[in-house]
N, C-alpha and C positions, 0 to 999 in steps of 0.2 A: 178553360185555363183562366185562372183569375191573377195577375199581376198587382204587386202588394209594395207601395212604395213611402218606406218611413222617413219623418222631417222631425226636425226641432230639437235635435238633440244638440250639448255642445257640454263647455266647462262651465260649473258654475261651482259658488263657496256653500261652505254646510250652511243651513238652514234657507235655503232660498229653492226658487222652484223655477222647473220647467213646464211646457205642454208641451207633448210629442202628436205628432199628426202621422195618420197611414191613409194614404189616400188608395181605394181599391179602384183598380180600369175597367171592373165590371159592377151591376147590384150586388149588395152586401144582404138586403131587410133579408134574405131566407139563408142565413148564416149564423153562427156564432162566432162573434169576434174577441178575441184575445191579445194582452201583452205579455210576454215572456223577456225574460234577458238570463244574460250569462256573461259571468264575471269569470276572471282569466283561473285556469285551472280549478272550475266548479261546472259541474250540470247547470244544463238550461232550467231553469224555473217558474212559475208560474206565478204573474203578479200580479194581475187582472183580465178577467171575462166579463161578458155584458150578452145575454143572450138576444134571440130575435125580441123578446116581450121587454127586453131592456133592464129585467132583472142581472144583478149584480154581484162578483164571488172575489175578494183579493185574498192575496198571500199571504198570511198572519205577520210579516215584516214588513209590510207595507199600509196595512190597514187602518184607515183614521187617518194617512197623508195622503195618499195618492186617490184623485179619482179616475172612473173610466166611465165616457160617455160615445155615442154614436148620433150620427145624421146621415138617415138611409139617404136623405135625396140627395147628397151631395156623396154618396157614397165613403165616406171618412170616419173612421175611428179616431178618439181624443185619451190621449194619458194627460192629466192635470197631476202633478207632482211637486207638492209642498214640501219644507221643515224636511228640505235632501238633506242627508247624511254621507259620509263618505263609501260607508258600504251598501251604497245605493249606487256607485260604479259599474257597470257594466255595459255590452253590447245592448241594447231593446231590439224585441224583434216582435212586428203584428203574424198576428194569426188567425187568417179567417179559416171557419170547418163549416163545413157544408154536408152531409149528408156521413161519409167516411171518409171524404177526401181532406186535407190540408194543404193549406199555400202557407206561404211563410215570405217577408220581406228578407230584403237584405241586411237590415238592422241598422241602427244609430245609435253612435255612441254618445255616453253620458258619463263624465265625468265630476265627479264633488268632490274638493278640496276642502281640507281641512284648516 
């Protein structure tokens, strides 16, 4: 069981940025980590992966603002998140995969005002 606990989210105005933090309670390095979110009445989404080799995959809406980065030894995922937009609101939620299995945090909210 891997517990999956995200930070950083809050209210910020369009064009300015946040980084989100998901600290995992156990090693991450043989996982693929992910960020996902979901906006009020839409499907969860996919907005960034970073695999074990550190290669990288975002959502065609987020591409060119947002980075995603990992540090096994601290066990933590990073969303760096530029040039936010309003419809960039939603819940965040990490996602480590491991083999077939998924954990998923509780989520943080991110709000952009316009």
């Amino acid at each position: 069981q891997v517990h999956l606990v995200e930070s950083g989210g809050g209210l910020v105005q369009a064009g300015g940025s946040l980084r989100l933090s998901c600290t995992a309670s156990g090693s991450i390095f043989r996982s693929v980590m992910g960020w996902y979110r979901q906006a009020p009445g839409k499907q969860r989404e996919l907005v960034a992966i970073i695999t074990i080799g550190g290669n990288t995959n975002y959502g065609d809406s987020v591409a060119g603002r947002f980075t995603i980065s990992r540090d096994n030894a601290r066990n933590v995922v990073y969303l760096q998140m530029n040039s936010l937009k309003p419809e960039d609101t939603a819940i965040y939620y990490c996602n480590n995969h491991w083999g077939s299995i998924d954990y998923w945090g509780q989520g943080t909210q991110v709000t952009v005002s316009s």
